[in-house]
C-alpha positions in Angstrom: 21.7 -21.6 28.5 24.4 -19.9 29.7 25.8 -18.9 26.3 22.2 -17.9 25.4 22.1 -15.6 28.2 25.1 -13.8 27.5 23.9 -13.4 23.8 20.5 -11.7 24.5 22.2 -9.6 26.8 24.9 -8.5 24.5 21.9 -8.1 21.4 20.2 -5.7 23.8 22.7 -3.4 24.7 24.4 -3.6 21.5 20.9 -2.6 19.7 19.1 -0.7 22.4 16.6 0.9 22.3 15.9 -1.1 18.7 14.6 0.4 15.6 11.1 2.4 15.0 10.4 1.7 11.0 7.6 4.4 9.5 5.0 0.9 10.3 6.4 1.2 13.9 5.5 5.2 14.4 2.4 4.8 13.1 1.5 2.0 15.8 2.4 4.3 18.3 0.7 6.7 17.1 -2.6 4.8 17.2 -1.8 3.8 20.8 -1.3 7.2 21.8 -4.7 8.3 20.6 -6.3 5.1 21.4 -7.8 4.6 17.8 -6.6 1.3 16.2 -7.2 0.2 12.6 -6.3 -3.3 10.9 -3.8 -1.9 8.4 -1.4 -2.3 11.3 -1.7 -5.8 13.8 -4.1 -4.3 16.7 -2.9 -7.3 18.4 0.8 -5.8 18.8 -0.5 -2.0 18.8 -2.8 -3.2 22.4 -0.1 -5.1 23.5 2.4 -2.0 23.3 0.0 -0.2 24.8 -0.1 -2.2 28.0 3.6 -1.4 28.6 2.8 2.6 27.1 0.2 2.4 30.0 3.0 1.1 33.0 5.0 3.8 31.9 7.3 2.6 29.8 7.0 4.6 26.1 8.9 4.4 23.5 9.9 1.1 21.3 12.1 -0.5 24.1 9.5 -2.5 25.4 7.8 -4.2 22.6 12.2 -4.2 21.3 13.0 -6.6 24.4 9.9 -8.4 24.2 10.6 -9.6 20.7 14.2 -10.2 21.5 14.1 -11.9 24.9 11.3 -14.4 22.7 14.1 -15.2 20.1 16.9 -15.8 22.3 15.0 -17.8 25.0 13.3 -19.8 22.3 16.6 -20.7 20.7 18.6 -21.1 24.5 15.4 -23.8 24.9 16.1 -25.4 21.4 19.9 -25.6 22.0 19.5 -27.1 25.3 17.2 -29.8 24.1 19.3 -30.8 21.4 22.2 -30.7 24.4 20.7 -32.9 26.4 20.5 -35.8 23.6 24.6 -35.5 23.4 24.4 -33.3 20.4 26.8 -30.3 21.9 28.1 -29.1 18.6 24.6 -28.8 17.1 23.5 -26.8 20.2 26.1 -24.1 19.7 25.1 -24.2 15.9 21.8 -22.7 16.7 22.8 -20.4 18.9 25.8 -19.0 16.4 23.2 -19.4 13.5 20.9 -16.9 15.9 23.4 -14.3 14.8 23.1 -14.2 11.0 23.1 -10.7 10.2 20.5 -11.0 8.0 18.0 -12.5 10.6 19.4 -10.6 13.9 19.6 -7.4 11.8 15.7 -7.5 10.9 14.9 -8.7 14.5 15.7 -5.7 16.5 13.1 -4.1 14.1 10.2 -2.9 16.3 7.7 -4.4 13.6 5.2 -7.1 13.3 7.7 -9.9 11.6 10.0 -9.5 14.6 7.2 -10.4 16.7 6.3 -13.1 14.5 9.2 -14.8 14.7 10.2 -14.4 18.7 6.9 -16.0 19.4 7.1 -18.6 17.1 10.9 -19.0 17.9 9.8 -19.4 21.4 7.1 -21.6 20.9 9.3 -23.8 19.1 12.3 -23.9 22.1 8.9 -25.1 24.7 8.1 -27.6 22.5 11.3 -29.0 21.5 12.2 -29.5 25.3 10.1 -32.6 25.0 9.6 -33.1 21.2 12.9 -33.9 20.1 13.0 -36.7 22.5 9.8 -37.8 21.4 7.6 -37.1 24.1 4.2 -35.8 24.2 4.0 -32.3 25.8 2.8 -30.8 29.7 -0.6 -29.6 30.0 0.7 -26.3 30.9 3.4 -26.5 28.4 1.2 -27.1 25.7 -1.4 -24.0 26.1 1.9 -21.8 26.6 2.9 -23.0 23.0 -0.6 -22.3 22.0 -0.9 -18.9 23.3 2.6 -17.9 21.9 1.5 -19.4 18.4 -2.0 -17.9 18.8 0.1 -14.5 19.6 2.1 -14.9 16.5 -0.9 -15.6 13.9 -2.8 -12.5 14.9 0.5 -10.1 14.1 0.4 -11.1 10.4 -2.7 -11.5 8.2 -0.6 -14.5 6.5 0.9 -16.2 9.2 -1.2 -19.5 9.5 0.5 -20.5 6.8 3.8 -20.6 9.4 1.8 -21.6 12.3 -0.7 -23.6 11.9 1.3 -26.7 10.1 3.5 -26.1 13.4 0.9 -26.3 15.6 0.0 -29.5 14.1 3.4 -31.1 14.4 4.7 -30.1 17.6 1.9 -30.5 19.6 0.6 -33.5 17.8 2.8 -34.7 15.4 3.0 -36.6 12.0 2.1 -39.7 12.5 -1.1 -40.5 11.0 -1.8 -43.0 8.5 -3.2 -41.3 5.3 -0.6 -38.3 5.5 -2.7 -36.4 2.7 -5.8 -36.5 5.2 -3.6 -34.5 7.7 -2.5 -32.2 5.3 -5.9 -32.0 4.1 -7.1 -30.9 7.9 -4.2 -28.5 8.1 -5.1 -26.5 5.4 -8.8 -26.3 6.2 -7.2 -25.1 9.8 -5.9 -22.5 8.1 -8.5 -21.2 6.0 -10.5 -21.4 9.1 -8.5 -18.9 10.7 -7.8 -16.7 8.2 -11.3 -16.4 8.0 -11.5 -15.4 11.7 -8.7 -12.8 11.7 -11.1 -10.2 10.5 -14.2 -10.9 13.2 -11.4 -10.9 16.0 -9.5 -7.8 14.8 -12.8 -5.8 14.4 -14.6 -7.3 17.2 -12.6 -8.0 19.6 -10.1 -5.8 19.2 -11.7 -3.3 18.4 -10.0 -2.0 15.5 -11.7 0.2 12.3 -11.8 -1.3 9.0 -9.0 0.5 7.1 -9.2 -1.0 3.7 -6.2 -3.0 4.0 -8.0 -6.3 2.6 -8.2 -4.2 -1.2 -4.5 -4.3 -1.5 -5.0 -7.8 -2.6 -7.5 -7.5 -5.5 -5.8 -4.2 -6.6 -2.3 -5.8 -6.8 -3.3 -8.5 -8.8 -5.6 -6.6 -11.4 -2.7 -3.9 -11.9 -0.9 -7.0 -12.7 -3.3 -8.8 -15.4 -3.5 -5.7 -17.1 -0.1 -5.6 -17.3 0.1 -9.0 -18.9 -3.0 -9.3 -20.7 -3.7 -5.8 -21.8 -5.2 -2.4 -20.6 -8.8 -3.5 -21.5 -8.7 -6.8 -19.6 -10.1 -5.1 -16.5 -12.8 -2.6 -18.1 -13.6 -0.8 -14.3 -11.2 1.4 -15.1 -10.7 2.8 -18.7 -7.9 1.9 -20.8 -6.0 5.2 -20.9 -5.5 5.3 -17.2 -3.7 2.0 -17.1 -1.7 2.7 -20.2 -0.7 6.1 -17.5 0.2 3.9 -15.0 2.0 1.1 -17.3 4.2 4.4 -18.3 4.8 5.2 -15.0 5.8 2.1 -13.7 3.1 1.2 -11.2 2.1 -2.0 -12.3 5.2 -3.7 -11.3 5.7 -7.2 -9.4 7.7 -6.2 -6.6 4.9 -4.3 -4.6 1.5 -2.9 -4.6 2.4 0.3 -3.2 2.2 2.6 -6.1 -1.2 1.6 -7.0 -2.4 2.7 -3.6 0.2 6.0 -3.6 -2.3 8.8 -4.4 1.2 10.7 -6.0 2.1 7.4 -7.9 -1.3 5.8 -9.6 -3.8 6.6 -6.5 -6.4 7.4 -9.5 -6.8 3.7 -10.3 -7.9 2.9 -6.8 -9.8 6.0 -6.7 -11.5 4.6 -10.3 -12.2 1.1 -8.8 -13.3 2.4 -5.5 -16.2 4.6 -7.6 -16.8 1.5 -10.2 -16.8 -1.5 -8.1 -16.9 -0.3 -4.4 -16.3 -3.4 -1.4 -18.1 -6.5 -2.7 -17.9 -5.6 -6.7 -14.1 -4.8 -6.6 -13.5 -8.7 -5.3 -16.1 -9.2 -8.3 -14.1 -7.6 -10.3 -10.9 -9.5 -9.4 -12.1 -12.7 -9.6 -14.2 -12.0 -12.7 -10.5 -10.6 -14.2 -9.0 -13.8 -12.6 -11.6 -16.1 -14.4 -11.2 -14.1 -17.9 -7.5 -13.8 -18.0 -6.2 -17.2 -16.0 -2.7 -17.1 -18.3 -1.9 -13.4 -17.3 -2.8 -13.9 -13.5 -0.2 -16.8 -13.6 2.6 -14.8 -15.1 1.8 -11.5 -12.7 1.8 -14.4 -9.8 4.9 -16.1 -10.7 6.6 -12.5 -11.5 5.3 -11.7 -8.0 7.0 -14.7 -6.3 10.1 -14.6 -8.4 10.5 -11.0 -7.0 10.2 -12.6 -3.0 12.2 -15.1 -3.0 15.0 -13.8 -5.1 15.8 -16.5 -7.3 16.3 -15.0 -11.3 16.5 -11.2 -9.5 19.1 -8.8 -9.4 21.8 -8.7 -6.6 19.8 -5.3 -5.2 16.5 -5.0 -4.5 13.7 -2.7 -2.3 13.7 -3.6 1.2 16.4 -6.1 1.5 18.8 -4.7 4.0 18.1 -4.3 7.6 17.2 -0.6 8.8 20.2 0.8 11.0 18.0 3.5 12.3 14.3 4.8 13.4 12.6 7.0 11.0 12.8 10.5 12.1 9.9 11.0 14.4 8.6 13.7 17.4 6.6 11.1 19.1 10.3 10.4 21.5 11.1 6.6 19.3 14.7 6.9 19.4 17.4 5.1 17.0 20.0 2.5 18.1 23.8 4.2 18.2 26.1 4.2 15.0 27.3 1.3 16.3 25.0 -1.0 14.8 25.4 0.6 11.2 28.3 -1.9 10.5 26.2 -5.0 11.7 23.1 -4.1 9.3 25.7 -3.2 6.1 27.1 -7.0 6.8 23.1 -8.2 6.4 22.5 -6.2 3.9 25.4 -7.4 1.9 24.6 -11.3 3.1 21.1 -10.6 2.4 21.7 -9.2 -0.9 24.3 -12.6 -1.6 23.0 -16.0 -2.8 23.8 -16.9 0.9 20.9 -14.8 1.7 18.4 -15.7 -0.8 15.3 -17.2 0.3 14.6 -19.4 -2.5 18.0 -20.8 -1.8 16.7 -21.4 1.8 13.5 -22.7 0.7 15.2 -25.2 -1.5 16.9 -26.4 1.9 13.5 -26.7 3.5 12.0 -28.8 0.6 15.1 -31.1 0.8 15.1 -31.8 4.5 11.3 -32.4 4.0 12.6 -35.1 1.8 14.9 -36.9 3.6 13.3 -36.6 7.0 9.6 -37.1 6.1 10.2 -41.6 6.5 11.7 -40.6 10.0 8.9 -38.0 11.2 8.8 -38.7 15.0 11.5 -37.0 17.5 14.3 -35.1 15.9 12.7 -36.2 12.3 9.4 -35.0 13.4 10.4 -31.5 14.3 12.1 -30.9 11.3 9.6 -32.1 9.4 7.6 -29.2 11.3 9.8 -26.6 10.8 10.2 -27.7 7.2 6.3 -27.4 6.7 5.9 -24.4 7.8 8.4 -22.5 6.2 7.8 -24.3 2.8 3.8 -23.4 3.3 4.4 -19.2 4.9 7.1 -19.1 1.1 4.1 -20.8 -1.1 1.6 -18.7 -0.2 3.5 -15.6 -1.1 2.7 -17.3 -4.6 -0.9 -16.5 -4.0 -1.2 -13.8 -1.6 2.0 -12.0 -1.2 1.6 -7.6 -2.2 5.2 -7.1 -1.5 9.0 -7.9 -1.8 10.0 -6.9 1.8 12.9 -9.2 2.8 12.0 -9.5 6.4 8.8 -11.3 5.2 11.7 -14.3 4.9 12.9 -14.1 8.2 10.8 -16.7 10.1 11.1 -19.4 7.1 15.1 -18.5 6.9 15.3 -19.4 10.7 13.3 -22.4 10.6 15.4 -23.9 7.8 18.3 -23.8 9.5 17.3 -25.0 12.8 15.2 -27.9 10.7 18.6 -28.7 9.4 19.9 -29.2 12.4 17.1 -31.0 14.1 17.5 -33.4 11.2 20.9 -34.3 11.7 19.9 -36.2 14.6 17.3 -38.4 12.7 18.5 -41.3 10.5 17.9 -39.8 6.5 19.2 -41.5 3.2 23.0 -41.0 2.2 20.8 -40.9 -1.4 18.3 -38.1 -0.5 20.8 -36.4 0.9 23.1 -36.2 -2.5 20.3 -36.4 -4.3 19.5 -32.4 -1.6 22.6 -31.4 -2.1 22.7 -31.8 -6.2 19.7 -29.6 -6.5 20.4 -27.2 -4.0 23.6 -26.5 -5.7 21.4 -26.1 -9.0 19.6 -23.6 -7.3 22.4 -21.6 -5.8 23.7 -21.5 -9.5 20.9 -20.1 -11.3 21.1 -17.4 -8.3 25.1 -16.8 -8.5 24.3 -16.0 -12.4 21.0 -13.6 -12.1 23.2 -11.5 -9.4 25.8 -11.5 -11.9 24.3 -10.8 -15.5 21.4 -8.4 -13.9 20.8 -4.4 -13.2 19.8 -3.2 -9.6 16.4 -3.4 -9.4 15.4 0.4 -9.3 12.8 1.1 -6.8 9.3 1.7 -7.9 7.6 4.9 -7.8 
């Protein structure tokens, strides 16, 4: 705890007052005129505007909040692991809370940072009592639950992270038809997903922005770009053909299709051809007629997030070492830190750093801890779940290529790793893990060798 202490302490001077991204200044922006929208979490944009309202502006705040989360959730998770005689393991997780490439995204005053220190501390409460197999306080449970609840509402994707550890460390995997529970975890997450919207609108009061077409938009600018410019006839031929040419129908990120500079006059088309309900019509309709195509722009899509047969650099992989130039008073970090985000960036940018390396690791301590899933076992199987399902769904819903999307399942793989060495796994599975994590790092070693930097689209 100790150790932990000194850690945050150090992170928060060293980074002070964090970093303001261009999603950061226009939070604050909305705070400061007291108009939210959903493009941005309201959730986080109310909750900064709490502290804006004591008195204390700026990103510091919501910086330490986010911090302080991490580092208490990982002193909690040391000390647990500690206190079963595993001292070695302990100081693992708290050296492992350094990786550049996790720290150096953290002190990012964004949504994923606050993703992760709630869910980070969520896991250190529960682990207290999980890894010794025992069943969670009362009080300690509905602390988990609002930290977890706190976490899903920053990120329109993250029940795929939190429900499935919801599910395990507050109740475990222990039931006899596993595929039922999986079954009921899934339709948990649906559920919420399909609450995020009522809650955001209702209760936070936030304006529609328009954020849910990103989706449908993304994904016919990438069937066309597989199957053709006539496979989505809402928009004529000769205006995809213009943005095909000018390379806005690519699978790293959505962003030029929405750019009015870039290709805004496909939206613009869609928007006048199939407004709101039609344009999902449209998707799915394009989905239906062109299954092959969506699979290829879905798989090019995921390929692009997790890194695998990619080039060495990409958009949005290394951490920011400074705020975007702003008059709203969000200062940057000092020079200092510029070292410290190169390192991630270059770590990030390594196989070392590639998720699908890391989600490789997940999948294999799912398979060599799921026969022992109570204590220990149980928590990594947790951790393991929900890194494996927040990486998946990227598959299906994922618009762009950010690296600090990773962050949360990056974490969770390491500390499953180390929750699992305490649980009694296969010599066999664990060669057998090994072999074809190593087949993995390969085929990544050889695409950052033989491939171009990925040029950033328009």
């Amino acid at each position: 705890m100790v150790i932990a202490a000194l850690l945050a302490a150090i992170t928060l001077f060293f980074f002070w007052p964090g970093v303001a991204s261009y999603d950061s200044l226009v939070q604050y922006r909305q705070l400061l005129d007291g108009r939210y929208d959903d493009w941005h979490p309201p959730a986080m944009a109310r909750l900064w505007a709490l502290f804006h309202g004591a008195g204390w502006q700026g990103q510091a705040p919501m910086f330490a909040l986010q911090l302080l989360l991490y580092w208490s959730g990982l002193a909690l998770f040391a000390g647990a692991l500690a206190r079963a005689g595993r001292s070695l393991a302990a100081l693992a997780v708290l050296l492992f809370g350094l990786w550049p490439p996790v720290l150096g995204w953290q002190i990012a005053v964004l949504k994923d940072g606050q993703m992760v220190g709630a869910l980070v501390a969520a896991l250190g409460v529960a682990s207290w009592w999980r890894l010794g197999d025992r069943r969670l306080p009362i009080w300690a449970a509905a602390l988990v639950l609002i930290l977890l609840g706190y976490a899903t509402l920053v990120r329109f994707n993250a029940a795929f992270a939190t429900i499935p550890l919801a599910f395990g460390l507050l109740g475990g995997w222990r039931w006899e038809r596993p595929w039922l529970q999986g079954a009921v975890v899934l339709a948990a997450t649906a559920a919420v997903l399909f609450l995020l919207a009522p809650i955001n609108h209702r209760l936070l009061e936030a304006r529609p922005s328009g954020v849910e077409r990103s989706l449908p938009l993304f994904d016919l600018g990438g069937i066309v770009h597989h199957a053709g410019p006539t496979a989505v006839p809402q928009v004529p031929a000769r205006l995809w053909r213009r943005a095909e040419v000018r390379g806005c129908l690519t699978p790293i990120l959505w962003d030029p299709l929405g750019d009015d500079e870039a290709c805004g006059y496909i939206l613009t088309t869609l928007q006048r051809t199939a407004p709101r309900g039609e344009l999902r019509d449209a998707w799915l309709a394009a989905i239906a007629a062109h299954p092959l195509a969506y699979a290829q722009h879905r798989i090019a899509h995921w390929n692009s997030e997790m890194r695998l047969w990619t080039p060495a650099i990409m958009p949005g992989t290394g951490p920011l070492s400074g705020s975007e130039p702003n008059r709203l008073g969000l200062a940057s970090p000092a020079k200092r830190i510029t070292g410290f985000q190169k390192l991630g960036a270059t770590l990030a940018e390594s196989a070392a750093g590639a998720p699908i390396l890391w989600f490789a690791i997940a999948l294999g301590v799912l398979f060599c801890t799921w026969p022992a899933r109570s204590g220990p076992g149980g928590v990594a199987v947790s951790l393991a779940l929900s890194a494996l399902l927040a990486e998946l769904a990227f598959g299906v819903v994922g618009v762009a290529s950010d690296y600090r999307y990773h962050c949360w399942s990056m974490l969770a793989t390491g500390l499953a790793v180390l929750a699992a060495a305490g649980a009694r796994v296969s010599p066999r599975r664990v060669l057998a893990v090994l072999a074809g994590v190593a087949v993995v790092a390969a085929i990544v070693v050889v695409a950052r060798s033989i491939l171009p930097p990925a040029l950033p689209p328009i």
